[in-house]
C-alpha positions as CSV (number, residue, x, y, z in Angstrom):
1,X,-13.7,-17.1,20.6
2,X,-13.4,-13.7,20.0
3,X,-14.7,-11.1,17.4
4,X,-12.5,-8.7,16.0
5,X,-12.3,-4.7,14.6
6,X,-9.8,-3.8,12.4
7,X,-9.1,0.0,12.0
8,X,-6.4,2.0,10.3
9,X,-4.3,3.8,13.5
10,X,-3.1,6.5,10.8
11,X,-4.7,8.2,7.6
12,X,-5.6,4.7,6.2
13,X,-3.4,3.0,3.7
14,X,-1.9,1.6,6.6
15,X,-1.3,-2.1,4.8
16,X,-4.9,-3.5,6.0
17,X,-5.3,-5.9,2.8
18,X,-2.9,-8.6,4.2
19,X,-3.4,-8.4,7.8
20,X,-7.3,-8.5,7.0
21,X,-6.8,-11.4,4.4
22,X,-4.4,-13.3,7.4
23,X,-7.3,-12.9,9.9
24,X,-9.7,-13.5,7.0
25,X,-8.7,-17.1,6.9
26,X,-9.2,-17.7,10.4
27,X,-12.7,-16.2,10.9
28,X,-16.3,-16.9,9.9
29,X,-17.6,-13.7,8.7
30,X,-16.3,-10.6,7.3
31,X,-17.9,-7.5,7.8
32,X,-17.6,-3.9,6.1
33,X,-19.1,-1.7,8.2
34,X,-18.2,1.9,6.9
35,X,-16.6,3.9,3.3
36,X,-17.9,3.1,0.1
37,X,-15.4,2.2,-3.3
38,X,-13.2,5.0,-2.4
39,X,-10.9,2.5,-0.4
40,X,-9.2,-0.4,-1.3
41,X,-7.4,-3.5,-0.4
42,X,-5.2,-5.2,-2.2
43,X,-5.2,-9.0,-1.7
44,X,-2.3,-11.8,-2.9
45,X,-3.7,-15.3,-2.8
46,X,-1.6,-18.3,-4.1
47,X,0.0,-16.0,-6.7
48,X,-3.1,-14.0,-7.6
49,X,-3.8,-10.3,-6.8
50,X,-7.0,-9.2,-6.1
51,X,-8.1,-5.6,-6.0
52,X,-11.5,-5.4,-3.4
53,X,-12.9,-1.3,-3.0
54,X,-16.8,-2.7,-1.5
55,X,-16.3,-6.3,-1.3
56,X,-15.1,-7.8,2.2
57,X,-11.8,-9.5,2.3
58,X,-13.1,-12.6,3.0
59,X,-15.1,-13.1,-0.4
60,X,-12.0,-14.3,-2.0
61,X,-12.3,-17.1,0.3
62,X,-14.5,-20.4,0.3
63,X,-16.5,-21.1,3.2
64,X,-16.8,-17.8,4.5
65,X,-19.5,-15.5,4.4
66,X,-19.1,-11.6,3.8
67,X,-21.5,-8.5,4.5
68,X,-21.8,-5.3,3.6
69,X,-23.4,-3.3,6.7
70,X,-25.7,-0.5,6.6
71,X,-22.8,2.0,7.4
72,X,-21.3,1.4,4.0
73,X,-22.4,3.7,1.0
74,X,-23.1,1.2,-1.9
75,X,-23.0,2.2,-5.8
76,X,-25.2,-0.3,-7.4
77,X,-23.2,-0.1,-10.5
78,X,-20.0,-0.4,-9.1
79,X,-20.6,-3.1,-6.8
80,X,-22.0,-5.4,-9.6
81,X,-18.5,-4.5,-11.7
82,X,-17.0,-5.8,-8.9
83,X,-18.5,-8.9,-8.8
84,X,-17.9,-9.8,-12.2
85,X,-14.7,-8.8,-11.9
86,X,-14.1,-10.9,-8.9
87,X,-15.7,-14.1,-10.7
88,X,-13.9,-13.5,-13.7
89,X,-10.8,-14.9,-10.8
90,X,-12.6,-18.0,-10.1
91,X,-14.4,-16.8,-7.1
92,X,-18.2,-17.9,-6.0
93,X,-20.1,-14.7,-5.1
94,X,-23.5,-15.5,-4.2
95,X,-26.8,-15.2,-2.2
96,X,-24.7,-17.8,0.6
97,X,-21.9,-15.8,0.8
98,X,-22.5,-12.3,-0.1
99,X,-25.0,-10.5,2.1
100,X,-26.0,-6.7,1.6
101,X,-28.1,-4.8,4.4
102,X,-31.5,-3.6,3.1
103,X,-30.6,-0.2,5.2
104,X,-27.4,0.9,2.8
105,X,-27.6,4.2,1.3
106,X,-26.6,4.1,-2.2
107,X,-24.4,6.7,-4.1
108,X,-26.1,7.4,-7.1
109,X,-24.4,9.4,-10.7
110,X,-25.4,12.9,-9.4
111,X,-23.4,12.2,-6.4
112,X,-19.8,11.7,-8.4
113,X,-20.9,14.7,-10.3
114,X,-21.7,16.5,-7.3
115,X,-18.1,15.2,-5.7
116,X,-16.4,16.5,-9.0
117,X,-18.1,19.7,-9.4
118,X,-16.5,20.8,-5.6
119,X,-13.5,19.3,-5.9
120,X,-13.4,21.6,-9.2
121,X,-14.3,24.7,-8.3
122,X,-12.7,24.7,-4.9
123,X,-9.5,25.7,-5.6
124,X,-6.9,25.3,-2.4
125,X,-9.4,24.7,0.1
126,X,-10.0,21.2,-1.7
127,X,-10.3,18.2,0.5
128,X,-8.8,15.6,-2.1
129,X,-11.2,13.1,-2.4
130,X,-11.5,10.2,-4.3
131,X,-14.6,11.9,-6.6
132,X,-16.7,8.7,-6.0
133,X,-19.6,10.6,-4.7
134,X,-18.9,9.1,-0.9
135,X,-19.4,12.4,0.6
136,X,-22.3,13.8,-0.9
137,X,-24.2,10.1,-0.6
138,X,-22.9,10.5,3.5
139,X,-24.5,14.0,3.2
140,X,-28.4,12.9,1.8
141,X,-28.6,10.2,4.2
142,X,-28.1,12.7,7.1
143,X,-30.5,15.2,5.3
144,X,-33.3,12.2,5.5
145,X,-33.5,11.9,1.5
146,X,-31.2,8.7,0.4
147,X,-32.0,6.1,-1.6
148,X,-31.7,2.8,0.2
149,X,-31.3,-0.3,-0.9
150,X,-34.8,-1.8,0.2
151,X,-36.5,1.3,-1.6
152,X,-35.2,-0.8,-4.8
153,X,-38.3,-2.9,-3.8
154,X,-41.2,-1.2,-4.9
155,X,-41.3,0.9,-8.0
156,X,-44.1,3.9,-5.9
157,X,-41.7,4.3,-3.3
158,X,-38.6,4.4,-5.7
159,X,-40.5,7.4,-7.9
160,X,-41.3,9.2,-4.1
161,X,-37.3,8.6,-2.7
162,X,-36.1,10.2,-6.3
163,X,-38.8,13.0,-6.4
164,X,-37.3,14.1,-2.9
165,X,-33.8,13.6,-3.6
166,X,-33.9,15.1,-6.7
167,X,-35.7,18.1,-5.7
168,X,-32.7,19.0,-3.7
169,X,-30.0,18.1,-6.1
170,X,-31.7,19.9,-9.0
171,X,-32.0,22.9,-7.2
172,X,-28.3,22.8,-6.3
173,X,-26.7,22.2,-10.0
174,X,-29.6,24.8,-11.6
175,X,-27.7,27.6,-9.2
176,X,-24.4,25.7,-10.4
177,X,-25.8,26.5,-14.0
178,X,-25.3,22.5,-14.7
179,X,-27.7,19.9,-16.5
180,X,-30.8,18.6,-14.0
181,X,-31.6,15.2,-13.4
182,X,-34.3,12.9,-15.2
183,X,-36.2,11.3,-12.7
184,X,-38.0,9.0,-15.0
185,X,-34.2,7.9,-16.9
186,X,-32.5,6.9,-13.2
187,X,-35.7,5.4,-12.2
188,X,-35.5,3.2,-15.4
189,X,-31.5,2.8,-14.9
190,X,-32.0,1.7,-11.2
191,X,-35.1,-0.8,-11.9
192,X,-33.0,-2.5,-14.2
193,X,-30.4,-3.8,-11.9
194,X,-32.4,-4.1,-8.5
195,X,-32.9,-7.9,-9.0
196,X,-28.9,-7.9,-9.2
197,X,-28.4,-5.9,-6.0
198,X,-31.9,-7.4,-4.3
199,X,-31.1,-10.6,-4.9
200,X,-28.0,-10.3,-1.6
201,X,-30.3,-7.9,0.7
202,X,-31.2,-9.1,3.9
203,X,-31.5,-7.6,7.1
204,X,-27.8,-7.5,8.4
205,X,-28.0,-6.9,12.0
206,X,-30.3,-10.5,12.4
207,X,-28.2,-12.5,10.5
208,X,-25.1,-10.9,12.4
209,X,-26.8,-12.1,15.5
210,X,-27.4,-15.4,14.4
211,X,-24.0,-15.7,13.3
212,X,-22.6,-14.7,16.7
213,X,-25.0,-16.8,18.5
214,X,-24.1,-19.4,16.6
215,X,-20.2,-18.9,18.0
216,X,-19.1,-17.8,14.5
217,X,-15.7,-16.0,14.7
218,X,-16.5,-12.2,13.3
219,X,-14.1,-9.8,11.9
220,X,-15.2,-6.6,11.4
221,X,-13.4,-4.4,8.4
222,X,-13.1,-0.8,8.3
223,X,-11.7,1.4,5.7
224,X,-9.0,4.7,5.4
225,X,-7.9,5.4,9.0
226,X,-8.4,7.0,12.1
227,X,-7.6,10.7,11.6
228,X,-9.9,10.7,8.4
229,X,-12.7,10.1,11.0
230,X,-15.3,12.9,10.6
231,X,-15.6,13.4,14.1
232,X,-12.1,12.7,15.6
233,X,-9.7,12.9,12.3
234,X,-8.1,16.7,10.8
235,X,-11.8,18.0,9.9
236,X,-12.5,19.5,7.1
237,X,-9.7,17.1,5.3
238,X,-11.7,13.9,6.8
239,X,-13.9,11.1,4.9
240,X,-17.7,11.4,5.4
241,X,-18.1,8.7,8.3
242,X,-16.9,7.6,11.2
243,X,-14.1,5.1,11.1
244,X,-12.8,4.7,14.5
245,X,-13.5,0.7,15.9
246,X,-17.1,1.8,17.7
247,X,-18.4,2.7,14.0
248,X,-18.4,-1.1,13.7
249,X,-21.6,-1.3,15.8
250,X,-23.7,1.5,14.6
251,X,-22.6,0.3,11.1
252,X,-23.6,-3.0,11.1
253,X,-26.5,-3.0,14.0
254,X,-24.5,-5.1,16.6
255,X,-24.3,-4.3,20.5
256,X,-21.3,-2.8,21.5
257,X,-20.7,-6.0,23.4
258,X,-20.1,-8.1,20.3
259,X,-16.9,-6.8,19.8
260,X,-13.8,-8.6,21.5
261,X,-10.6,-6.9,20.2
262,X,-9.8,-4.1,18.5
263,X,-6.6,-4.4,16.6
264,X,-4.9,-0.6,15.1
265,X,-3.3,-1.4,11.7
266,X,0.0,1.1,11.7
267,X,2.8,2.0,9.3
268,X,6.2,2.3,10.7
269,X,6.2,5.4,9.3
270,X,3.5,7.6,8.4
271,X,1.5,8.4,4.8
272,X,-1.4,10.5,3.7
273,X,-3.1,10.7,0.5
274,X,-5.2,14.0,-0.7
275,X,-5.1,17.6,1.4
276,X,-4.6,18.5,5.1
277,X,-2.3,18.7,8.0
278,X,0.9,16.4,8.3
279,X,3.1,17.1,11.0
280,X,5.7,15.0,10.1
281,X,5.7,14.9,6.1
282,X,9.4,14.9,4.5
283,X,9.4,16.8,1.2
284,X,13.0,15.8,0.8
285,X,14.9,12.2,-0.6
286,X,14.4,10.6,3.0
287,X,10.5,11.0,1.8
288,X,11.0,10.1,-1.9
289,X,12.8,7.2,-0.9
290,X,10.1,6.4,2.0
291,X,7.7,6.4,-1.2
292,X,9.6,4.3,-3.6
293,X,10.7,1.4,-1.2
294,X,7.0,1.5,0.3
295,X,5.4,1.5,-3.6
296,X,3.0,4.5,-2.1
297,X,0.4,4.5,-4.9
298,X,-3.3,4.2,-3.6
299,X,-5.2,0.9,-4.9
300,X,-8.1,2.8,-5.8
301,X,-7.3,6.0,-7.6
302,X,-3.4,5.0,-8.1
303,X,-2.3,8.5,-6.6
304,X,0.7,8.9,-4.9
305,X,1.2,9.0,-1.0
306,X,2.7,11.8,0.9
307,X,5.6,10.1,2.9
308,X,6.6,11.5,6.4
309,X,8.0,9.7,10.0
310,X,6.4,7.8,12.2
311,X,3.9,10.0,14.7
312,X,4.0,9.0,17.6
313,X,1.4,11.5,19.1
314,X,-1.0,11.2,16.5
315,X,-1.1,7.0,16.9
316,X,-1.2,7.3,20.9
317,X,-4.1,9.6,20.3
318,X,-5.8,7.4,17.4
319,X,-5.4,4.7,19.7
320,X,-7.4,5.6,22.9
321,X,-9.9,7.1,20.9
322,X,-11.0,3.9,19.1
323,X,-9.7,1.6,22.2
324,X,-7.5,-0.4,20.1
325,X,-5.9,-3.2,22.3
326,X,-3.0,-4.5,19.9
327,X,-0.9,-2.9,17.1
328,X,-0.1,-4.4,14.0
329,X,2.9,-2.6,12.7
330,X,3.6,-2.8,8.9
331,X,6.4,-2.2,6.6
332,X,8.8,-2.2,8.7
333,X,11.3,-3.4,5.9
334,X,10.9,0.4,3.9
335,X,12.9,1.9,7.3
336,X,15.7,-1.0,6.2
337,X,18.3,1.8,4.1
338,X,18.1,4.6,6.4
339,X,20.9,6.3,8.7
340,X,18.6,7.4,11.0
341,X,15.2,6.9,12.0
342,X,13.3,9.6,13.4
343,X,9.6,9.2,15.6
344,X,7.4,12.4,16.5
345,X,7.1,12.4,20.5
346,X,5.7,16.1,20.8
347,X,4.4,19.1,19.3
348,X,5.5,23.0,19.3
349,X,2.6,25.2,19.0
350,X,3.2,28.7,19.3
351,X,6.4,28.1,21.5
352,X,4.7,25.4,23.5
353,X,5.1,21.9,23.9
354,X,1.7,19.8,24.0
355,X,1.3,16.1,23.8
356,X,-1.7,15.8,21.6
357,X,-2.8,17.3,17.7
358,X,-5.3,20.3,18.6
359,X,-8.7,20.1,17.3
360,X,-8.6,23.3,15.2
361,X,-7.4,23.1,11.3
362,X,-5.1,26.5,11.8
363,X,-3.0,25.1,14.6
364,X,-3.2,21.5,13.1
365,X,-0.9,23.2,10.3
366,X,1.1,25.1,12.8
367,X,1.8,22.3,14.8
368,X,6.1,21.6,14.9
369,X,7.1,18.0,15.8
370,X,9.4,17.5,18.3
371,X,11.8,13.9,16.9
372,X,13.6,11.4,19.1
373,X,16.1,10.0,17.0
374,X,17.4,6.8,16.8
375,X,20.3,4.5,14.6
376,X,18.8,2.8,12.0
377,X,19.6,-0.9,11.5
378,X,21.2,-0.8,7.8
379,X,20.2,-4.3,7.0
380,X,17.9,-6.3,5.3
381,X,14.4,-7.5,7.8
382,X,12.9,-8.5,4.5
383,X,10.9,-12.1,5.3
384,X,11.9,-12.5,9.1
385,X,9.3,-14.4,11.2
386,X,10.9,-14.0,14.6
387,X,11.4,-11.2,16.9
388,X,15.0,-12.1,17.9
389,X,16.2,-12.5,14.5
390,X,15.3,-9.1,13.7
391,X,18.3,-6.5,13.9
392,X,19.0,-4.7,17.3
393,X,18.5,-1.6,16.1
394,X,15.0,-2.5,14.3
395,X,14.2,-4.2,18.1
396,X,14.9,-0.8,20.0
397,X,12.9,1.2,17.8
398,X,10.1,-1.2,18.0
399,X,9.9,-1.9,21.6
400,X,11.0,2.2,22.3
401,X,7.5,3.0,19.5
402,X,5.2,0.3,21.6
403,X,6.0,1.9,25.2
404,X,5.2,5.4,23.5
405,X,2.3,4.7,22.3
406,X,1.2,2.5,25.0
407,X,-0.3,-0.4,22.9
408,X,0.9,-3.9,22.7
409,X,2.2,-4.8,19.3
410,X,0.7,-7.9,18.2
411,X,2.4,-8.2,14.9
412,X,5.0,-6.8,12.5
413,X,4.7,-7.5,8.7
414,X,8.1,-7.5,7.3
415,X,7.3,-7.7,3.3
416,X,4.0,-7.4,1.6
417,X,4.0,-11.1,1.7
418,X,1.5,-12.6,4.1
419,X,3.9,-15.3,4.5
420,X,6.3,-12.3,6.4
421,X,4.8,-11.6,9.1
422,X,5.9,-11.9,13.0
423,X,2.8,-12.9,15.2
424,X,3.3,-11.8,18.7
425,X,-0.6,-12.1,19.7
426,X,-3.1,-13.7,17.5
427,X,-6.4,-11.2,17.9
428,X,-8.8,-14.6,17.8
């Protein structure tokens, strides 16, 4: 038995939804652990498409039981659209298989307004974010003044949290010159649909450690990727939380030693959405076509991807930060029309080579990649379930990218099917 932690090896967008859906099926419990409705997965089940931003994967199936841990920033309203939405599909979503922790901070409206007003007025130094208030809801749980889910509880303490949060918002958008907050209309708003929200809160790290005493197979999901980590991705132009595999712990309230296997979701070419460094990016037809053939539209906000090839310094890097012990390598079939396929082994910076991305923004944009280049295979790998069926060219490039970035490939998906996939390793 083993519990798993998935984690995007790039800037997210990686192809998560169907690898998370396959391991979905096999395990017990699903597990967010970190993000709010500012990334989604996008689910196909027996011919019907289902578009999750806070809801685990596994809620689409029966029999499992999906949590949203106390990493996660939770908006009340949003989460309940989502499960109506979700039910409207035929799927159960109750207090047996939905659990929310108590301890999730919630993003309330003067967060999105907060998120829009600096995306605004920011001009080129904007970060790109999804305008979901993630980031400013990250930013009042550090400053000790969040609203939490178990504060929902008692109508005193729900007036106190407000007073305090909205002492420090109101100060903020009356230098802004912008509307101030009504206490007593939120209060009223949020009173209203605590019984909804209450009604799945429970104390998550317990229940998680029932569940895993019990010998219950746990998958732990995280959302974006790697290098949008706040700590370890291309800071400032980074999501507000950690999501590198140990993030799976501290946002759920498991020990370290719950987790088995860490498998890296990664594109066989690279992607970013929003602002910030790309060392590889193509502005050119190889990228446009990159785009087109890989349908790069976000789930969540529909905005189009910036297309680039496959860095090989930046995954190598990704992966021993968050100890990933297997790759699952996605869309491999996009690479299918190209001449040539080209993967990032180095960076110039300042007439230097170096073998890692720098920590500082300035040389993050200065960086040069240095390309091996290899044939490309000029045939269809569309639906092939077996290594050796796959052309010799596609096998050289995979095997040549695995030894680079010194990580075992455990699968490659060959079409968004679930179907098309090539299991090398099974993670449970």
């Amino acid at each position: 038995m083993k519990n798993v932690v998935v984690v995007g090896s790039q800037w997210g967008d990686e192809g998560k939804g169907k690898i998370v859906d396959w391991l979905s099926s096999e395990a017990d419990v699903v597990v967010r652990f970190q993000g709010g409705h500012n990334a989604g997965h996008t689910l196909v089940i027996d011919g019907i498409t289902y578009k999750l931003r806070l809801l685990p994967s596994g809620i689409v199936r029966k029999n499992k039981v999906s949590i949203i841990g106390n990493g996660v920033v939770v908006d009340p309203w949003a989460l309940i659209e989502e499960i109506k939405e979700i039910k409207s599909k035929g799927v159960t979503v109750n207090e047996s298989n939905l659990i929310l922790s108590e301890s999730a901070n919630l993003i309330l409206p003067f967060h999105k307004e907060m998120d829009e007003i600096r995306e605004d007025t920011a001009g080129k130094a904007k970060i790109g974010t999804t305008r979901r208030g993630i980031g400013p809801a990250y930013e009042d749980k550090i400053g000790r003044r969040s609203i939490r889910v178990m504060d929902l509880v008692s109508e005193s303490n729900l007036d106190h949290r407000l007073e305090t949060v909205l002492q420090h918002h109101n100060a903020i958008r009356k230098g802004l010159g912008k509307k101030i907050f009504k206490k007593e209309k939120l209060k009223k708003d949020l009173l209203k649909i605590a019984p909804e929200i209450l009604k799945f809160s429970q104390p998550v790290w317990k229940k998680l450690d029932e569940l895993n005493s019990a010998g219950k197979k746990i998958l732990f999901e995280g959302a974006q990727g790697i290098l949008l980590d706040v700590d370890h991705g291309t800071y400032p132009f980074v999501t507000s939380s950690n999501t590198v595999a140990s993030s799976a712990a501290t946002g759920t309230g498991c020990g370290l030693n719950t987790i088995n296997y860490v498998l890296g979701i990664t594109k066989a070419y690279t992607t970013r959405v929003g602002e910030g460094p790309f060392p590889t990016e193509l502005k050119d037809k190889t990228g446009e076509l990159l785009g087109k053939r890989g349908k790069e539209f976000g789930t969540v906000t529909s905005r189009k991807r910036r297309c680039g090839w496959f860095d090989g310094v930046l995954v190598r890097q990704t992966i021993k930060i968050s100890g990933i012990n297997g790759i699952a390598l996605t869309k491999l079939d996009v690479l299918d029309e190209l001449e040539e396929i080209k993967m990032c082994i180095a960076y110039e910076l300042n007439k230097k080579k170096i073998d890692y991305l720098p920590a500082a923004v300035d040389d993050q944009l200065k960086v040069k990649p240095i390309y091996k280049v290899f044939k490309g295979w000029k045939s269809s790998t569309q639906g092939i379930k077996e290594f050796d069926k796959l052309p010799k060219n596609a096998k050289l490039y995979i095997r040549e990218l695995e030894q680079f970035i010194g990580a075992k490939i455990s699968s490659i998906s060959t079409s968004p099917e679930r179907k098309d996939t090539i299991l090398i390793e099974n993670p449970f």
